[in-house]
C-alpha positions as CSV (number, residue, x, y, z in Angstrom):
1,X,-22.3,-19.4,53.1
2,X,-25.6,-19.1,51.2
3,X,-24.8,-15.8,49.5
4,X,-21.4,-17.3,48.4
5,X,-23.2,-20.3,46.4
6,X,-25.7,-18.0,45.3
7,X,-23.1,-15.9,43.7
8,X,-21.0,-18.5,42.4
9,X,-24.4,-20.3,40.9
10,X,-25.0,-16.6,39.3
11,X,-21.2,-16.6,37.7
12,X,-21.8,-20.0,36.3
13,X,-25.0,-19.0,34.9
14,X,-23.4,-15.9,33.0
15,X,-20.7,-18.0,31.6
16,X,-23.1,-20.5,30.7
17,X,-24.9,-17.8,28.5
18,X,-21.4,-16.3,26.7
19,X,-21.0,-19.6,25.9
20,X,-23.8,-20.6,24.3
21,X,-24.5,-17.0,22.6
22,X,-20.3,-17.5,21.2
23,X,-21.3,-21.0,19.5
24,X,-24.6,-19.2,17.7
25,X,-23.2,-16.3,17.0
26,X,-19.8,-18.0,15.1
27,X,-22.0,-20.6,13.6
28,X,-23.9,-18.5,11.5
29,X,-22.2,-17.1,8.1
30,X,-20.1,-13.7,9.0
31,X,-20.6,-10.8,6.7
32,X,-17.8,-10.0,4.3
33,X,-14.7,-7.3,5.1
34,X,-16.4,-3.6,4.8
35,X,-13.4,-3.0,2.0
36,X,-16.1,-4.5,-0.3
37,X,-18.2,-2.6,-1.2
38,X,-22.1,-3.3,-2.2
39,X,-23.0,-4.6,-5.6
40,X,-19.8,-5.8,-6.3
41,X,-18.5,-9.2,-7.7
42,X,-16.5,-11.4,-6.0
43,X,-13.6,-13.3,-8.8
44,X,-14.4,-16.8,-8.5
45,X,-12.5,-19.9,-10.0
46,X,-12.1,-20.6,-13.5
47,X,-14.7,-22.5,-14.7
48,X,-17.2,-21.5,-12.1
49,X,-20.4,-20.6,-13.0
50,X,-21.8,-19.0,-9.9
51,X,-20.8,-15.3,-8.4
52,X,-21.6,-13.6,-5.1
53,X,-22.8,-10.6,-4.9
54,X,-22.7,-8.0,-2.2
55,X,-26.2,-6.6,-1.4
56,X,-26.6,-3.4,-0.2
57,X,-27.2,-4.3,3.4
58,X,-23.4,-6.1,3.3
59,X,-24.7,-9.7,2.7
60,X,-23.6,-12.0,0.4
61,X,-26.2,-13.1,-2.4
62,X,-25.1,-16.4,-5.1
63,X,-26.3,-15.9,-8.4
64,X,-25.8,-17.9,-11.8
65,X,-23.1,-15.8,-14.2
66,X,-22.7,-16.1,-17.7
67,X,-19.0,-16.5,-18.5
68,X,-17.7,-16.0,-22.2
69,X,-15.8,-18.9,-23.3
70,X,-12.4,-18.8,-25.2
71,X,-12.7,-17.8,-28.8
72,X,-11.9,-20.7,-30.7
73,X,-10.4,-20.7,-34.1
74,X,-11.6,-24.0,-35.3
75,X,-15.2,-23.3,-33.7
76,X,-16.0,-20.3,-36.2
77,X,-17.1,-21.9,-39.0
78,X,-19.0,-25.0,-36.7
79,X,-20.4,-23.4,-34.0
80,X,-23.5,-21.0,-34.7
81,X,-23.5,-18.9,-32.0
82,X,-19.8,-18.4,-32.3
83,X,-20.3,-17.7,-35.9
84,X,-23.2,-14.9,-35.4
85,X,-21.2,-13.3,-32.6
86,X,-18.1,-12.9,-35.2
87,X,-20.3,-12.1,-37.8
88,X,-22.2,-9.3,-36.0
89,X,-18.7,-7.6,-34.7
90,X,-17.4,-7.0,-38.1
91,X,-20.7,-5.7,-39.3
92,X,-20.7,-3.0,-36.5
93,X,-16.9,-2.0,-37.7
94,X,-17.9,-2.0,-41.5
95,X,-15.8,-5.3,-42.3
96,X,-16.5,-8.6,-43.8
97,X,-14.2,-11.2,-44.3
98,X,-10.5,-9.4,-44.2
99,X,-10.3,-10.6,-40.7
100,X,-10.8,-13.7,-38.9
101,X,-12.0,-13.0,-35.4
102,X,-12.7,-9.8,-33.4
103,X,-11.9,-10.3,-29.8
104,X,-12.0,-8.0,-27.0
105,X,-9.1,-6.8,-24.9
106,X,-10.9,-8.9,-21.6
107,X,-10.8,-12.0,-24.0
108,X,-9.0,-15.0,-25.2
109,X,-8.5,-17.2,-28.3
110,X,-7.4,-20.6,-29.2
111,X,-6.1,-21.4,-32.0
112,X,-5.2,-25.3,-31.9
113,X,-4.1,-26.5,-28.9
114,X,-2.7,-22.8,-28.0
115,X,-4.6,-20.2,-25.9
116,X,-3.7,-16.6,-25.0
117,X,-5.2,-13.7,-23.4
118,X,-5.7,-10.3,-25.3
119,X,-4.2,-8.7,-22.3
120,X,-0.9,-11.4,-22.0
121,X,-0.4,-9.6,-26.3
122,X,-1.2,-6.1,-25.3
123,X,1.3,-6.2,-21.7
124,X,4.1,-7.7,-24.3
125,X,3.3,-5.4,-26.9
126,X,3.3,-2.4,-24.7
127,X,6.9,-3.5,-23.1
128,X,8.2,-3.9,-27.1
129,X,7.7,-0.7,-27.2
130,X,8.9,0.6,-24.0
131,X,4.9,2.0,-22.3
132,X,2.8,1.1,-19.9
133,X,-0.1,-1.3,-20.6
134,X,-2.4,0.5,-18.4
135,X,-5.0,-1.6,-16.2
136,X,-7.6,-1.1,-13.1
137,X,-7.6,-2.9,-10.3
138,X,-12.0,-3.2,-10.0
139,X,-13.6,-3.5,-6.3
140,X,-13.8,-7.1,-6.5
141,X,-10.1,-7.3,-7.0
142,X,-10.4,-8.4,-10.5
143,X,-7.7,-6.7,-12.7
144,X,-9.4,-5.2,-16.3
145,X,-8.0,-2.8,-18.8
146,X,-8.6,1.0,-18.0
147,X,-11.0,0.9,-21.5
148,X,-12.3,-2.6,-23.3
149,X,-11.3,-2.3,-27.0
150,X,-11.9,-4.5,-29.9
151,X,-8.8,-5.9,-31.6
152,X,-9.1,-7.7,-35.1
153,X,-7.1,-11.0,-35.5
154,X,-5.6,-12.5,-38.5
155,X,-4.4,-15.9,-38.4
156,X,-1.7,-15.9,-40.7
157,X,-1.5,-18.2,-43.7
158,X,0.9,-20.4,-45.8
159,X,2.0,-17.7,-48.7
160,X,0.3,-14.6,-46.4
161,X,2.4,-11.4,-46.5
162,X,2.0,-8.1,-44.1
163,X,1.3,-6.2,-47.3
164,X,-1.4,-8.4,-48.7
165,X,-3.3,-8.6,-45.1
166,X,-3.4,-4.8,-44.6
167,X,-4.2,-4.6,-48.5
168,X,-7.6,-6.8,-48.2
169,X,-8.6,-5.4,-44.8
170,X,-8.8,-1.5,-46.5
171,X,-10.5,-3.2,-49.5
172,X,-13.2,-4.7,-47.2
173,X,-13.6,-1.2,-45.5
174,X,-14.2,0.9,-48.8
175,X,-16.3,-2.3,-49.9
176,X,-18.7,-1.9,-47.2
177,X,-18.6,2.0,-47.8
178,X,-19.7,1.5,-51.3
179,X,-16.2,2.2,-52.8
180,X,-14.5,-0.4,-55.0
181,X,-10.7,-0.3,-54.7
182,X,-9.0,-1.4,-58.0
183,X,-7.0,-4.4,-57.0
184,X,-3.8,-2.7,-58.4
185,X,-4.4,0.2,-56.5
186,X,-1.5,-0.3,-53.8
187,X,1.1,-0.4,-56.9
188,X,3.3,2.0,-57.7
189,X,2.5,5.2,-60.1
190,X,4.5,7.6,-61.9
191,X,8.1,6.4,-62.2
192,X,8.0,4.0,-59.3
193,X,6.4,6.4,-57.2
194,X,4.2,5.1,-54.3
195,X,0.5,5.3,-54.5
196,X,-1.9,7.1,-51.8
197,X,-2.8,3.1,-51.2
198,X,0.8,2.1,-50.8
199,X,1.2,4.9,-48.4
200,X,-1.6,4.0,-46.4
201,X,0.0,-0.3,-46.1
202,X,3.4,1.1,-45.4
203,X,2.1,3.3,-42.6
204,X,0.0,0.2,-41.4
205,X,2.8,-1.6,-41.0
206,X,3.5,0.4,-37.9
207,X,0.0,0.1,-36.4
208,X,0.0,-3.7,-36.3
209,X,1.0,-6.2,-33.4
210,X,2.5,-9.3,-34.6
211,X,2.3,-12.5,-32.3
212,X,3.9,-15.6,-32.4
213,X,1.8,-17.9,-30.7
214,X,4.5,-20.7,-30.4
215,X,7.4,-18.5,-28.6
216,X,4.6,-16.3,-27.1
217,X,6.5,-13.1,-28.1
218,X,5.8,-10.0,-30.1
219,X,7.6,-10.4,-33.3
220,X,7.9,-7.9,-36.8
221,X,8.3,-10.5,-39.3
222,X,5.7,-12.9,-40.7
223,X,7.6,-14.4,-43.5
224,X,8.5,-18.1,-44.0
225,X,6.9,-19.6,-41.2
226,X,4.4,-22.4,-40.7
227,X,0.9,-21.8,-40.9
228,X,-1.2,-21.1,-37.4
229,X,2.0,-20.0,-35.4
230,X,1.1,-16.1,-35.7
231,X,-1.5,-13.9,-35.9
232,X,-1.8,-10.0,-37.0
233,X,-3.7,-8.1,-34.7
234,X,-5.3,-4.5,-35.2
235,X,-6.3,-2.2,-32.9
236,X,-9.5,-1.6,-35.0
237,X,-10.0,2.0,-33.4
238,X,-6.4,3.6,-34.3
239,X,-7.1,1.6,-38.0
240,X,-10.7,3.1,-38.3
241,X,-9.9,6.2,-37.1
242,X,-7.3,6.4,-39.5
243,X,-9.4,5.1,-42.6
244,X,-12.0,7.1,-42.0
245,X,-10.4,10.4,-41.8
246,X,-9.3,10.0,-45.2
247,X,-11.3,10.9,-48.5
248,X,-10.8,8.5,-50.7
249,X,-11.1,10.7,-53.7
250,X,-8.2,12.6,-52.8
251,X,-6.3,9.3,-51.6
252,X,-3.3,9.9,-54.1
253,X,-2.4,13.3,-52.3
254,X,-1.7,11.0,-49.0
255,X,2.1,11.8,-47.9
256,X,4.1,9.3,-46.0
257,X,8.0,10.3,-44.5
258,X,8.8,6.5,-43.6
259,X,7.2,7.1,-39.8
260,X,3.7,10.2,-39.8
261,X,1.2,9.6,-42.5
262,X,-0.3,12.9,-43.9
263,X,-3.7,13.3,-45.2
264,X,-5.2,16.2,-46.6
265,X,-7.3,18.5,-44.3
266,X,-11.3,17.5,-45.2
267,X,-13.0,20.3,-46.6
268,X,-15.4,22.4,-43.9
């Protein structure tokens, strides 16, 4: 009888201590899934200004993060910072004032009481055209074009035309190269004949995405319509690419079929 209450007093005593090593061992903060991987970020909430971090012994760490805010339109000329940034994005693409803002494809903007996402233009743009906008889906689960580009925006105008906004952004790119493009350059020569300037706007016509901020779709005409409902927006590496492959002294031997742009080969 007094080895059956020893061994019961023994069970009791082993339960006891699962027990109370079950309440510490859940009460203390669990380590994240192994799927995540060490050093990475975890998204957090809009808004939030703290991140965790996976340290390389699979604990989580909390740190402060500095989160760009939205680009805003009405900000550029008020807020310093804002106006510095701007200032020191066009500098580094050889452009002044041809173009408003240069945001990057992992951005936003605002313009009034409207905000969009560089990525919610480029997925629309890419379906316009029947492609892919192509993303990656990062460690952290956060979802980021496969390369971060810098687009120029134009907010478009009363009187603005698509000729006169690509006309004034190659003016400020030979302006900065030291070249001074005759403001009749882009009309036509001989008999009605394009110049190598017209060329070059007629073929930027099809480089250009043109978004109306109000019906939040990709449009092609920015004619008679009320000012701040659409904005021009460049892909400045296709457009500098393009304008620097071309010689300006030869500009006038440029030929253009309606769709391919050719420029003379450069001399080696």
């Amino acid at each position: 009888m007094r080895l059956k209450k020893k061994k019961l007093l023994l069970i009791a005593m082993v339960l006891l201590g699962v027990v109370l090593f079950g309440i510490q061992y859940f009460s203390k903060p669990q380590k994240k899934m192994s799927a995540i991987k060490a050093g990475t970020t975890i998204p957090q909430n809009t808004g939030d200004n703290k991140k965790n971090i996976i340290d390389k012994k699979g604990g989580v760490v909390q740190g402060d993060i500095i989160v760009m805010p939205t680009i805003e339109y009405k900000e550029l000329e008020k807020n310093k910072e804002l106006k510095e940034l701007m200032v020191s994005r066009k500098k580094s693409l050889g452009i002044k004032k041809s173009l408003d803002m240069i945001v990057k494809s992992d951005e936003s903007f605002k313009i009034g009481d409207i905000q969009v996402s560089m990525r919610d233009i480029l997925e629309k743009a890419f379906i316009k055209k029947g492609g892919v906008f192509e993303e990656k889906i990062e460690d952290s689960g956060a979802v980021r074009p496969q390369k971060i580009k810098e687009y120029g925006i134009y907010v478009v105008t009363p009187g603005d035309n698509i000729w006169n906004i690509h006309f004034n952004l190659l003016k400020d790119f030979y302006k900065y190269k030291g070249i001074k493009v005759s403001s009749k350059a882009d009309e036509p020569v001989n008999q009605g004949m394009s110049s190598g300037v017209g060329k070059i706007l007629k073929f930027s016509e099809t480089m250009v995405i043109i978004y109306n901020l109000i019906e939040k779709k990709v449009g092609s005409n920015i004619n008679l319509i009320d000012p701040l409902s659409k904005v021009v927006v460049y892909n400045m590496d296709e457009v500098f690419s393009l304008l620097q492959e071309i010689n300006y002294e030869n500009v006038d031997r440029i030929q253009f079929d309606g769709k391919n742009l050719w420029i003379p080969a450069k001399k080696l």
